[in-house]
N, CA, C and O atoms as a GROMACS GRO file, in nm:
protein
  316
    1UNK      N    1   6.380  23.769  16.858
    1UNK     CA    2   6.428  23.651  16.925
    1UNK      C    3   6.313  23.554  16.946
    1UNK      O    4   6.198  23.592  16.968
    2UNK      N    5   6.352  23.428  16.937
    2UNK     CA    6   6.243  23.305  16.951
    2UNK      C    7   6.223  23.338  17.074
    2UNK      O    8   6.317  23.387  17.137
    3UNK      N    9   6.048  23.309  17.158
    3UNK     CA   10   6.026  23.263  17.239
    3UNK      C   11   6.042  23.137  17.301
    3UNK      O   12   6.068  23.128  17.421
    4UNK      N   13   6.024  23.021  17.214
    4UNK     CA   14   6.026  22.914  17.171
    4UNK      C   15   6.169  22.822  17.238
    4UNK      O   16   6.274  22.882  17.260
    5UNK      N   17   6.159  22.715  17.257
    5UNK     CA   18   6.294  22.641  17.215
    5UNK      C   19   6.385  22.612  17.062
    5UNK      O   20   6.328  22.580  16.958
    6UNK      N   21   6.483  22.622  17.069
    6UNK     CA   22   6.497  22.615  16.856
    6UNK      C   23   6.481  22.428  16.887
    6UNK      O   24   6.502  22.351  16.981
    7UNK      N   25   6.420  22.416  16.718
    7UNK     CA   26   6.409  22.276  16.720
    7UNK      C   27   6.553  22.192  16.607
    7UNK      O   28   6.589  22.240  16.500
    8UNK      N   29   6.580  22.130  16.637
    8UNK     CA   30   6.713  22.043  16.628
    8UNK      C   31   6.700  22.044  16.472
    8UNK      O   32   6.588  22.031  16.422
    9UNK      N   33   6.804  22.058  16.400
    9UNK     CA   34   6.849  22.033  16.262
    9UNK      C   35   6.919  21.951  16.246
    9UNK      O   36   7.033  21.963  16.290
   10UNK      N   37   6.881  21.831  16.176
   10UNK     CA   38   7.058  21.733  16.196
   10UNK      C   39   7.095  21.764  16.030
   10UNK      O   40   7.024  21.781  15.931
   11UNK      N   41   7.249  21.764  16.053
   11UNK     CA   42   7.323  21.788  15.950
   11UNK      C   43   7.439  21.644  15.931
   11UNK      O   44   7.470  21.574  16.027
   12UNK      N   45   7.475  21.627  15.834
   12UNK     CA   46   7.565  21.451  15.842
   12UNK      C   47   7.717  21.558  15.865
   12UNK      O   48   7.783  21.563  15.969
   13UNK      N   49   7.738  21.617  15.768
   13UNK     CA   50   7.870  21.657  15.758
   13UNK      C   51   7.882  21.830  15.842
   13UNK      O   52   7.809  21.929  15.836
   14UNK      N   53   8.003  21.800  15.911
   14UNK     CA   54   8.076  21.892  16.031
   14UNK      C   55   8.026  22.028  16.002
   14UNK      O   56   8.031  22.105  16.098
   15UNK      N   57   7.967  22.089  15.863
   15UNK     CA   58   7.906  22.257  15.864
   15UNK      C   59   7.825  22.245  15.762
   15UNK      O   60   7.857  22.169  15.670
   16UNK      N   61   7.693  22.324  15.757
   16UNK     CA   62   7.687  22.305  15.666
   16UNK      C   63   7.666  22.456  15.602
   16UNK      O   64   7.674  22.534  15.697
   17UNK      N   65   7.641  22.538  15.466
   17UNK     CA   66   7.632  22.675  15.431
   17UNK      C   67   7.512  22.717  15.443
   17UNK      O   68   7.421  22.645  15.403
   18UNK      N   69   7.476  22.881  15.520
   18UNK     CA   70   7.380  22.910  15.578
   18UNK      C   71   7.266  22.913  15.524
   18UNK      O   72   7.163  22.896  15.588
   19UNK      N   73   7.269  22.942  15.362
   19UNK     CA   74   7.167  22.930  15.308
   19UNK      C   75   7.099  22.838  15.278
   19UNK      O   76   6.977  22.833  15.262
   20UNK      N   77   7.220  22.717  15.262
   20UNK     CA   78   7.125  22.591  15.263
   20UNK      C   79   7.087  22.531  15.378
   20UNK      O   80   7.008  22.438  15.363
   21UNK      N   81   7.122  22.559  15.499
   21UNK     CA   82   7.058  22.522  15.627
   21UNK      C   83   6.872  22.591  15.639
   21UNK      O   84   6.774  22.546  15.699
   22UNK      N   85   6.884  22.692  15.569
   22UNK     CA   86   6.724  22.791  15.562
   22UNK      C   87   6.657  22.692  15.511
   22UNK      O   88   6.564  22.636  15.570
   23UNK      N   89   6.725  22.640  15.319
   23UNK     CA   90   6.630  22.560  15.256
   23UNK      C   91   6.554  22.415  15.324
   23UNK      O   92   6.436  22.380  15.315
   24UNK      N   93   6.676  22.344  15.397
   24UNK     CA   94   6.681  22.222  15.507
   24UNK      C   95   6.570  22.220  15.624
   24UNK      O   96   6.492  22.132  15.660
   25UNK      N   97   6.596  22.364  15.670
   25UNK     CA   98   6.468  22.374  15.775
   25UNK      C   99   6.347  22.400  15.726
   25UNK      O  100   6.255  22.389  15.806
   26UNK      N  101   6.314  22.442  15.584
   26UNK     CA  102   6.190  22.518  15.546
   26UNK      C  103   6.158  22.604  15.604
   26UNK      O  104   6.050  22.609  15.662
   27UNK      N  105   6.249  22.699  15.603
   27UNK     CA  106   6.247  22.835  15.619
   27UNK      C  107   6.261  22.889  15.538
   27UNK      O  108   6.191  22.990  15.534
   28UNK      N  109   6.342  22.871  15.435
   28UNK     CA  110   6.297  22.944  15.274
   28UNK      C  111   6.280  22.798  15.181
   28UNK      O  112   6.328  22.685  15.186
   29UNK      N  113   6.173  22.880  15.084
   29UNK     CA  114   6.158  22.755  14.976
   29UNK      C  115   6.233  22.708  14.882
   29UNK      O  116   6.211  22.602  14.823
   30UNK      N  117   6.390  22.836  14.848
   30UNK     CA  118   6.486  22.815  14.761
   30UNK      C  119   6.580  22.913  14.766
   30UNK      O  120   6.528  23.003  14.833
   31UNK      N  121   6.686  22.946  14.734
   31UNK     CA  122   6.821  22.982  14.752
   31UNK      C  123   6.776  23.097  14.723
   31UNK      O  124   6.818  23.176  14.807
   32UNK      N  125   6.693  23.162  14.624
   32UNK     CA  126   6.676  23.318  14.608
   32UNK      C  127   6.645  23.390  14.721
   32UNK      O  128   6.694  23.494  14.764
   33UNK      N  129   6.527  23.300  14.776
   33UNK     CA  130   6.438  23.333  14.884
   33UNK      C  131   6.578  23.388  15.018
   33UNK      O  132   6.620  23.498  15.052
   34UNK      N  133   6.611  23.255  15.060
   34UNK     CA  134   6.719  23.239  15.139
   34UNK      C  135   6.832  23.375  15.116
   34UNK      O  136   6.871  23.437  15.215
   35UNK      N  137   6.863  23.401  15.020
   35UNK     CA  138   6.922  23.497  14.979
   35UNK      C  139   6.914  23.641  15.014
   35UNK      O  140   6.995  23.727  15.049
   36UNK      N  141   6.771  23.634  14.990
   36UNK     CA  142   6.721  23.788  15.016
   36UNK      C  143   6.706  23.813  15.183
   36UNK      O  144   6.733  23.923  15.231
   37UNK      N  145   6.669  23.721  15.251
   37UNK     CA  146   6.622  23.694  15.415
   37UNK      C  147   6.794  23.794  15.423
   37UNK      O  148   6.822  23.913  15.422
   38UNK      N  149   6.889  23.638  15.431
   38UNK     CA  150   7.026  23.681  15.476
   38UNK      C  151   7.046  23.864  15.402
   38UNK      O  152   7.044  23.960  15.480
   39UNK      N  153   7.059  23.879  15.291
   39UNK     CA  154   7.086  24.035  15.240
   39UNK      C  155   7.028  24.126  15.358
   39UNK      O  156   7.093  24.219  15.407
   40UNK      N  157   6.924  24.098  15.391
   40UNK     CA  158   6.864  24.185  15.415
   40UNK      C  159   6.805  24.190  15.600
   40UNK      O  160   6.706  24.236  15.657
   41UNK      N  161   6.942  24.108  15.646
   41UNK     CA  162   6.950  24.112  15.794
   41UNK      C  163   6.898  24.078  15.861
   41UNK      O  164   6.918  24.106  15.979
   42UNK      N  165   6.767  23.968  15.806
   42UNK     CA  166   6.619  23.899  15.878
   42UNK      C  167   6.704  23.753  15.918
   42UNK      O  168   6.624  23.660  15.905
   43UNK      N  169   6.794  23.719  15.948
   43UNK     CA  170   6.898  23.608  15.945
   43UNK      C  171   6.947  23.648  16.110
   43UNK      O  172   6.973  23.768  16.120
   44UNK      N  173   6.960  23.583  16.216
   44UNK     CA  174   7.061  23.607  16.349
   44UNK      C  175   7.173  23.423  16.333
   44UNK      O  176   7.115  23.315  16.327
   45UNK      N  177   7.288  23.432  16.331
   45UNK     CA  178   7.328  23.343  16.406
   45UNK      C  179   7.388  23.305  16.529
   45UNK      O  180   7.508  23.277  16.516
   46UNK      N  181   7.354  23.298  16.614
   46UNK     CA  182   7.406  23.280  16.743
   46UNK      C  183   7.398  23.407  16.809
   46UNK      O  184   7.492  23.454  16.872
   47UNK      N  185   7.273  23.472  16.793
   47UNK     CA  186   7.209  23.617  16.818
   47UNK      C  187   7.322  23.740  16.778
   47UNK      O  188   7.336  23.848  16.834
   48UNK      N  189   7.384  23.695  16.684
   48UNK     CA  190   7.414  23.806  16.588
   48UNK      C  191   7.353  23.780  16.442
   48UNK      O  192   7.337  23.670  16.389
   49UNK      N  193   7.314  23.951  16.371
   49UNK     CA  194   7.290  23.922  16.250
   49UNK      C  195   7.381  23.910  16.146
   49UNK      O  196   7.470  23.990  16.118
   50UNK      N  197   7.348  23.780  16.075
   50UNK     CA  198   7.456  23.770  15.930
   50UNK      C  199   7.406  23.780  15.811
   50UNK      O  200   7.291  23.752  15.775
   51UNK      N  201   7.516  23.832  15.734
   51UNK     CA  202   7.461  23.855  15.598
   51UNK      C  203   7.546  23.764  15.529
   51UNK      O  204   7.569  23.803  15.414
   52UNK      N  205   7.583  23.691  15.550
   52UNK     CA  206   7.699  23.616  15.435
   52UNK      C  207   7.641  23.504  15.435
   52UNK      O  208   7.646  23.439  15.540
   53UNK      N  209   7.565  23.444  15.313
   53UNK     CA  210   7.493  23.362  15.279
   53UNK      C  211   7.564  23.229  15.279
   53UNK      O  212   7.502  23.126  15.307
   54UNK      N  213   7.725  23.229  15.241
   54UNK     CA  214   7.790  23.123  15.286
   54UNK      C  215   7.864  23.060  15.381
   54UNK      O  216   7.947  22.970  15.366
   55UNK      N  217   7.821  23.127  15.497
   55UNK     CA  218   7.885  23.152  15.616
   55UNK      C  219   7.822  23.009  15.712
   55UNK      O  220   7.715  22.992  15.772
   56UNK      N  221   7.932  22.931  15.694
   56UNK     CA  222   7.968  22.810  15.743
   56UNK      C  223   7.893  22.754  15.881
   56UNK      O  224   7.977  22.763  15.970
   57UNK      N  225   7.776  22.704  15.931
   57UNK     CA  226   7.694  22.692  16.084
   57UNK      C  227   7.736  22.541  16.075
   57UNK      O  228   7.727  22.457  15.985
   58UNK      N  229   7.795  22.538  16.225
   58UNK     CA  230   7.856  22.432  16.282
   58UNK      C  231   7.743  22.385  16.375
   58UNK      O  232   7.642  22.452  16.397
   59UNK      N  233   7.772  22.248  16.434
   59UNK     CA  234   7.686  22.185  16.538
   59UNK      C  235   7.706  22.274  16.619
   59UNK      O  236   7.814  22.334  16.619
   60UNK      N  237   7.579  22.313  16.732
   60UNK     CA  238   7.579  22.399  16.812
   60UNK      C  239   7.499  22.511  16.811
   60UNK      O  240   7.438  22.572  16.899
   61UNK      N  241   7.518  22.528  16.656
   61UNK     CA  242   7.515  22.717  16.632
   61UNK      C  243   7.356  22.666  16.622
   61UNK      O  244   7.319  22.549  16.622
   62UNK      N  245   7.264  22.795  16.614
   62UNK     CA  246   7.161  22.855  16.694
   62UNK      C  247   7.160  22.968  16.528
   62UNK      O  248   7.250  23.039  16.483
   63UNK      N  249   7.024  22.940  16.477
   63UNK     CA  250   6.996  23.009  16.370
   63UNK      C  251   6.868  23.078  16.370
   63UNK      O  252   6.777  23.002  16.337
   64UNK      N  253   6.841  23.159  16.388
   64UNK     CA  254   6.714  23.239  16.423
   64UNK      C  255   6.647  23.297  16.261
   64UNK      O  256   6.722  23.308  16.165
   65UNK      N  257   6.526  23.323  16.253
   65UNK     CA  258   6.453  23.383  16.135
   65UNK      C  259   6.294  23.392  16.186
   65UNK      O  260   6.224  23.297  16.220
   66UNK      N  261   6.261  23.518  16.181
   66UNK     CA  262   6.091  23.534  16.209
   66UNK      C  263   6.063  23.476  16.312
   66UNK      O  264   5.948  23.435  16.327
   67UNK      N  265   6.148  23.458  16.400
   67UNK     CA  266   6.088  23.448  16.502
   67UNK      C  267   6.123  23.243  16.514
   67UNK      O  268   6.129  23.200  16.629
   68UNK      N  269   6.136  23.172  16.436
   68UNK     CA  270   6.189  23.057  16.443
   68UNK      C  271   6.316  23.032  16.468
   68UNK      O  272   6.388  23.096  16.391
   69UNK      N  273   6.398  22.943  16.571
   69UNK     CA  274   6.491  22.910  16.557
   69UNK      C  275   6.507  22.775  16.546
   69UNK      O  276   6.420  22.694  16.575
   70UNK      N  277   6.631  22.744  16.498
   70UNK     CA  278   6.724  22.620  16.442
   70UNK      C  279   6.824  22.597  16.541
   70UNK      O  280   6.881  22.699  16.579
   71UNK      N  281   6.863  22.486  16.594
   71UNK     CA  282   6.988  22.483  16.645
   71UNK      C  283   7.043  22.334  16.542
   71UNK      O  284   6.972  22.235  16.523
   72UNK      N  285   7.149  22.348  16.500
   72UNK     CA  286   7.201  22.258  16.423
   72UNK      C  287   7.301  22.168  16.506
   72UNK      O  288   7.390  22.197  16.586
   73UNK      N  289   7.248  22.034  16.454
   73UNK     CA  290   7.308  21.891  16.533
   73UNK      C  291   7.340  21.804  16.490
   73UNK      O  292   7.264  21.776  16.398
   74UNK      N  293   7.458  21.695  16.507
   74UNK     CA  294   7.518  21.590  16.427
   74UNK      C  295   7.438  21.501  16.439
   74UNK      O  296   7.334  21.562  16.465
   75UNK      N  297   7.403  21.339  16.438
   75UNK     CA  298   7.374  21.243  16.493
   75UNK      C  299   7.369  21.191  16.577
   75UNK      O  300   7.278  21.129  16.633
   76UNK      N  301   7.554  21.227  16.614
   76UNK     CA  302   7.530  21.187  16.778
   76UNK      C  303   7.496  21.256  16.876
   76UNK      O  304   7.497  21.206  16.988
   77UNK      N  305   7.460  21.388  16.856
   77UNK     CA  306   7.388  21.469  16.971
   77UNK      C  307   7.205  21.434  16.953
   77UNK      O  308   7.123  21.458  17.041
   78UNK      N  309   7.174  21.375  16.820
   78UNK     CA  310   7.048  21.370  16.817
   78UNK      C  311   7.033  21.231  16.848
   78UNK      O  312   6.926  21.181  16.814
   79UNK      N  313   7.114  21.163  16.902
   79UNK     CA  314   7.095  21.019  16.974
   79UNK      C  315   7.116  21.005  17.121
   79UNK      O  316   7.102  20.896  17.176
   0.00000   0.00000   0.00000
């Protein structure tokens, strides 16, 4: 679990897929990478672990990895 505060992700459209939220934050450098994290349970969303690489993170949700977290946000929460 982050010590940390998660730092804000803005996304334009209502979800976006988990693996490409990794690539977005630079948390992985590309979809393989991203791939293997999620397979292999190094992935929490909303302090559960997921493995489903296309598993839909809405505004709100809270994405954890190594100790970094993400919380993902529209525009108008980042205004």
């Amino acid at each position: 679990m982050s010590t940390s505060h998660p730092d804000d992700i803005l996304i334009r459209d209502e979800s976006i897929r988990l693996g490409q939220l990794l690539k977005l934050a630079n948390l992985a450098e590309d979809g393989l990478e991203a791939k293997a994290f999620i397979e292999h349970g190094a992935v929490n969303v909303n302090g559960e672990v997921e493995t489903r690489r296309g598993r839909q993170v809405r505004h709100g949700d809270v994405v954890e990895l190594d100790g970094h977290a993400i919380r993902v946000v529209s525009e108008a929460q980042a205004n």
